[in-house]
C-alpha positions as CSV (number, residue, x, y, z in Angstrom):
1,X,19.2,-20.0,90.5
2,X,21.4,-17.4,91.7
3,X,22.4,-14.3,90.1
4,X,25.2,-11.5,90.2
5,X,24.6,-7.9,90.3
6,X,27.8,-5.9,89.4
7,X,27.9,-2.4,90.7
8,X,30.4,0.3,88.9
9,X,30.9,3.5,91.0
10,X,32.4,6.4,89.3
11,X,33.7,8.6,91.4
12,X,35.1,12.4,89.7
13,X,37.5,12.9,92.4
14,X,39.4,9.6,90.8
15,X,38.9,10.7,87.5
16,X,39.9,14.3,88.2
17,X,43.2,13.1,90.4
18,X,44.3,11.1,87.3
19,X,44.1,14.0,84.7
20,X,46.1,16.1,87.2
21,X,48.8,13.4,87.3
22,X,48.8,12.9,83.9
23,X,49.2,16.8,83.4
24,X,52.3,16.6,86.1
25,X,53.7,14.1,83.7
26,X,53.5,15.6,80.6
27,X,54.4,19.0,82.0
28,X,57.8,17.5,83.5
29,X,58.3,16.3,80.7
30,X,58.5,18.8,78.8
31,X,60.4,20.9,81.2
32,X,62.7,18.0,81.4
33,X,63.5,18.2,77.2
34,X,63.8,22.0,77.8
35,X,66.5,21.4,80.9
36,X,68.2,18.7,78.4
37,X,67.9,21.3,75.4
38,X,69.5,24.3,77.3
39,X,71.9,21.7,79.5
40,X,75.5,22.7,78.4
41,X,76.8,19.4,79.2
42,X,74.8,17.7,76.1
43,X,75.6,20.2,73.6
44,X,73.2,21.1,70.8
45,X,74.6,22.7,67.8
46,X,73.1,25.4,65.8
47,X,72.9,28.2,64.1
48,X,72.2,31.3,65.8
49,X,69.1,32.5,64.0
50,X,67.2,29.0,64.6
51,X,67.7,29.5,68.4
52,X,65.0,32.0,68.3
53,X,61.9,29.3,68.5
54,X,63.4,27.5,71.3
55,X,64.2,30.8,73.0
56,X,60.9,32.6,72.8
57,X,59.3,28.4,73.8
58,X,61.4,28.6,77.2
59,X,60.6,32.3,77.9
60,X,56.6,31.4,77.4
61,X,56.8,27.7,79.4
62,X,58.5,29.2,82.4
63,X,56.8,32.5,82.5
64,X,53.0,30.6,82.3
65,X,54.9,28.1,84.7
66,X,55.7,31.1,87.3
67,X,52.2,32.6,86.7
68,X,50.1,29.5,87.0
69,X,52.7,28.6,90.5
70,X,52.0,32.3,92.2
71,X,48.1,32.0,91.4
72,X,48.0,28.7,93.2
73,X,49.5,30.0,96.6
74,X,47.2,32.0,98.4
75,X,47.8,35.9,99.1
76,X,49.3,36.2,102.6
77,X,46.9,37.7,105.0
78,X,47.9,40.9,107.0
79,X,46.9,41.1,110.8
């Protein structure tokens, strides 16, 4: 009689890997729907008072996006 022993391994580097490429994704994402908002070669009509949401949404996701990209780079040392 012979039996099988199944061994799972979780590993949190896997785990962790994935929920930072699933956080790329989403994020390009949504700066891709902002690029295709703002593109002028798809033109999205209007009126001038609603452009105020999408506005102040692009100011916020590109200035946490520049804020999040300089605190990931390290400060540059002086000799």
């Amino acid at each position: 009689m012979s039996t099988t022993r199944m061994t799972f391994s979780y590993t949190p580097t896997e785990s962790a890997s994935a929920n930072v490429l699933a956080c790329n994704c989403v994020r390009s994402g949504v700066f891709i729907l902002i690029a295709l908002l703002f593109d002028p070669f798809i033109p999205v009509y209007a009126a001038r008072g609603s452009w105020i949401p999408f506005d102040t949404a692009g100011f916020v996701l590109f200035w946490v996006a520049g804020v999040k990209l300089r605190a990931s780079k390290p400060a540059p040392t002086n000799p």
